[in-house]
C-alpha positions as a Markdown table, in Angstrom:
| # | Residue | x | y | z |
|---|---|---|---|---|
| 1 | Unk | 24.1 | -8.7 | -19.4 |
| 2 | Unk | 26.6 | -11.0 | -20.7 |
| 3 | Unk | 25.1 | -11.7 | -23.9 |
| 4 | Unk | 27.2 | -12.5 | -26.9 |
| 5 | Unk | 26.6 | -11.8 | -31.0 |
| 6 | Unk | 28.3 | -13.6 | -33.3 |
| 7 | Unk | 27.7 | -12.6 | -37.1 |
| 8 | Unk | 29.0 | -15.1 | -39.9 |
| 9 | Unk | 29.0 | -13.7 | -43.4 |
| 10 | Unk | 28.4 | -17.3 | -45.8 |
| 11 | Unk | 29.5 | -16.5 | -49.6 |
| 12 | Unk | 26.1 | -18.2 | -50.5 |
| 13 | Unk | 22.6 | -17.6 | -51.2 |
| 14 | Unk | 19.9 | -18.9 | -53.0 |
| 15 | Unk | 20.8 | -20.5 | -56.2 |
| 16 | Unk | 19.3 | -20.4 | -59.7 |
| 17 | Unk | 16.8 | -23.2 | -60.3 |
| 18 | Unk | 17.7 | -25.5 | -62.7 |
| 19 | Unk | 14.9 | -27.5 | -64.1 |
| 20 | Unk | 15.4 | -31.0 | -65.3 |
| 21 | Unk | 14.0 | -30.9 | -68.7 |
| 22 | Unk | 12.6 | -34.8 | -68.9 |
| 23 | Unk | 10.6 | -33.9 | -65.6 |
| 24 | Unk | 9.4 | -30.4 | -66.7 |
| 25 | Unk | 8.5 | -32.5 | -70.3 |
| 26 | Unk | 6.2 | -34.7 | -68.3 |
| 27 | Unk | 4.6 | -32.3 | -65.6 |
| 28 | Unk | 3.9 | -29.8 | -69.0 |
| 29 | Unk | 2.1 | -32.6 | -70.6 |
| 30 | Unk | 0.9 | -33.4 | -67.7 |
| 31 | Unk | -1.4 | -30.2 | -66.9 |
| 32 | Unk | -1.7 | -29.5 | -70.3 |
| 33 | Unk | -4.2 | -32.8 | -70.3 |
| 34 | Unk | -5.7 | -31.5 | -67.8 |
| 35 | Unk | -7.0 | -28.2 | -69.9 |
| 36 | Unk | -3.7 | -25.9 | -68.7 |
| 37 | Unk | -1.5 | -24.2 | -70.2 |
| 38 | Unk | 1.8 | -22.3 | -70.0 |
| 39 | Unk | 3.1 | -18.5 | -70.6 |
| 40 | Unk | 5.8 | -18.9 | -73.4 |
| 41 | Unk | 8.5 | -16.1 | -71.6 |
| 42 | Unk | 10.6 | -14.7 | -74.0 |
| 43 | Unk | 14.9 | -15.5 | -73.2 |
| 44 | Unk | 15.1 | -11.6 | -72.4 |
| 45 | Unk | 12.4 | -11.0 | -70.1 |
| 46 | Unk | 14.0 | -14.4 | -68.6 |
| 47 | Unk | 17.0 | -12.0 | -67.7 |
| 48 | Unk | 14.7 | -9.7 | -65.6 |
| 49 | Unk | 13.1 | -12.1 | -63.7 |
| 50 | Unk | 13.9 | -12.1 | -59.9 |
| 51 | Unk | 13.1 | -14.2 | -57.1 |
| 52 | Unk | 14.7 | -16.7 | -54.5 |
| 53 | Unk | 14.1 | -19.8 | -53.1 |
| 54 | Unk | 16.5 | -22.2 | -51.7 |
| 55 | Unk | 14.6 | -25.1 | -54.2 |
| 56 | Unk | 17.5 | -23.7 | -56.3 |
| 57 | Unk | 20.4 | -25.0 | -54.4 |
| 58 | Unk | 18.0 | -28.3 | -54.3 |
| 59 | Unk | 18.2 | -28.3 | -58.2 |
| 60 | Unk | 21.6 | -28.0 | -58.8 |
| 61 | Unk | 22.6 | -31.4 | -56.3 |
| 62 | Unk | 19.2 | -33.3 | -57.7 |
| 63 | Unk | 17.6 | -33.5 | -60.5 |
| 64 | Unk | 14.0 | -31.6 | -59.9 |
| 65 | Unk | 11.6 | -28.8 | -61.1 |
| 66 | Unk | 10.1 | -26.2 | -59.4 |
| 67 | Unk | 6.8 | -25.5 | -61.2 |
| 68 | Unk | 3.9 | -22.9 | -60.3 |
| 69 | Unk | -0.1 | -23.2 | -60.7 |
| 70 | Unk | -2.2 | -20.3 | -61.6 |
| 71 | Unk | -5.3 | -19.2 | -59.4 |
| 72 | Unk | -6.7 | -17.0 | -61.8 |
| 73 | Unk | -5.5 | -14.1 | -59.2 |
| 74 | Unk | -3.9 | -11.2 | -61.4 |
| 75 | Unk | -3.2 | -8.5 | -60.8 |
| 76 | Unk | -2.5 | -10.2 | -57.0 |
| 77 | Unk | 0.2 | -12.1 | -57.0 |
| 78 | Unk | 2.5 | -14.3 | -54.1 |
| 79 | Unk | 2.9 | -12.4 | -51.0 |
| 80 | Unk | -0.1 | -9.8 | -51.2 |
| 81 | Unk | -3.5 | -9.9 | -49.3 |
| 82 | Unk | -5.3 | -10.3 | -52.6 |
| 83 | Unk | -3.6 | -13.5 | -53.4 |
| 84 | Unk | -4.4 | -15.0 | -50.3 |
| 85 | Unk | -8.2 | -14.2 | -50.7 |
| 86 | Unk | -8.1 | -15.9 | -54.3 |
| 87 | Unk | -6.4 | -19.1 | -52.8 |
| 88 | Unk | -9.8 | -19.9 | -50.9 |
| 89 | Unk | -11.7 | -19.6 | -53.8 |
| 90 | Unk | -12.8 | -22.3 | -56.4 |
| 91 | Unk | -10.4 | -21.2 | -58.7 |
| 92 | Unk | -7.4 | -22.3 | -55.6 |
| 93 | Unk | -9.1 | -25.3 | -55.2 |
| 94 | Unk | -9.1 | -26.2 | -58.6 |
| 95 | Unk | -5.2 | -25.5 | -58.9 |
| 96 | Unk | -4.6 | -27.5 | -55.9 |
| 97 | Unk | -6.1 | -30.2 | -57.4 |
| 98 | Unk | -5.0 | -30.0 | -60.7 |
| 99 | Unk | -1.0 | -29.5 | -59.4 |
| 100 | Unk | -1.2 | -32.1 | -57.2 |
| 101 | Unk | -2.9 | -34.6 | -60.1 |
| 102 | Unk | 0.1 | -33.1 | -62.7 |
| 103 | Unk | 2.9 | -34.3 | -60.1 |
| 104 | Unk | 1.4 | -37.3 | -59.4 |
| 105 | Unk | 1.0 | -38.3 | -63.2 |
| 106 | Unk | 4.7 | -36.6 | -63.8 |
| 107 | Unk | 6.1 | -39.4 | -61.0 |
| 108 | Unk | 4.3 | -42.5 | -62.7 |
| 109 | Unk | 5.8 | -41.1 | -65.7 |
| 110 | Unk | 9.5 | -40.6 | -65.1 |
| 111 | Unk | 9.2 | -43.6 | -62.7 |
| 112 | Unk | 8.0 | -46.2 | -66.0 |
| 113 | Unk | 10.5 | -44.2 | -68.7 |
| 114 | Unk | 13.4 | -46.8 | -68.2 |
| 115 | Unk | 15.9 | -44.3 | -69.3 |
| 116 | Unk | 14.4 | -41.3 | -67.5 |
| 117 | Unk | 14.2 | -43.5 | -64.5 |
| 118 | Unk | 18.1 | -44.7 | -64.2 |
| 119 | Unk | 19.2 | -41.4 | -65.1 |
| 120 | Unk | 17.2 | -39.5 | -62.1 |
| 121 | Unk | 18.3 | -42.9 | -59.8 |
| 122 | Unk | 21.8 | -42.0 | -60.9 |
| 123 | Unk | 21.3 | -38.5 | -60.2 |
| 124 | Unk | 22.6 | -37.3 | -63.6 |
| 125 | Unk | 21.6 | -34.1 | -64.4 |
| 126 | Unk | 21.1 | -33.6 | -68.2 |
């Protein structure tokens, strides 16, 4: 047929995501005013949680944050039928809204924070 295949192995994957703490500040107080809140995950179960996205090799060359919404779905979660059938509900709508709303307050915020803002220009990761 004269087809070729050429496999090359790369040493990399997906990275861990580092979140930049004076974002992640901002987008917590952020949905937090609007009536959310956040799971406090204990260090150790921090350990067993898997997952992979290439928004982690993002994090570690700029500063960023890679937060997630609930949609009032459980027990579905990401990837299953079920939590596709909750994301057309009220409840998606609602966090649609409400994460889009957090990021845009968590920009004006970082963007007016003088030393927030010249860090993140700088790229600095803290």
């Amino acid at each position: 047929m004269g087809a070729e295949l050429e496999i090359i192995h790369r040493e990399y994957g997906y990275a861990e995501v580092r979140n930049d703490p004076d974002i992640l500040a901002a987008y917590k107080a952020n949905t937090e005013a609007l009536g959310r809140t956040f799971m406090e995950i204990e260090p150790s179960h921090l350990e067993r949680t898997a997952g992979s996205t290439d928004m982690g090799n993002v994090s570690l060359v700029i500063p960023s944050i890679h937060p997630s919404i609930g949609i009032n779905s459980w027990p579905a979660v990401n990837h299953q039928p079920e939590f596709a059938a909750h994301g057309v509900t009220p409840d998606g709508d609602k966090a649609v809204y409400d994460g889009a709303l957090a990021m845009a307050w968590t920009i004006i915020d970082i963007a007016t924070d003088e030393a927030v803002r010249s860090r993140l220009l700088d790229g600095t990761a803290k």
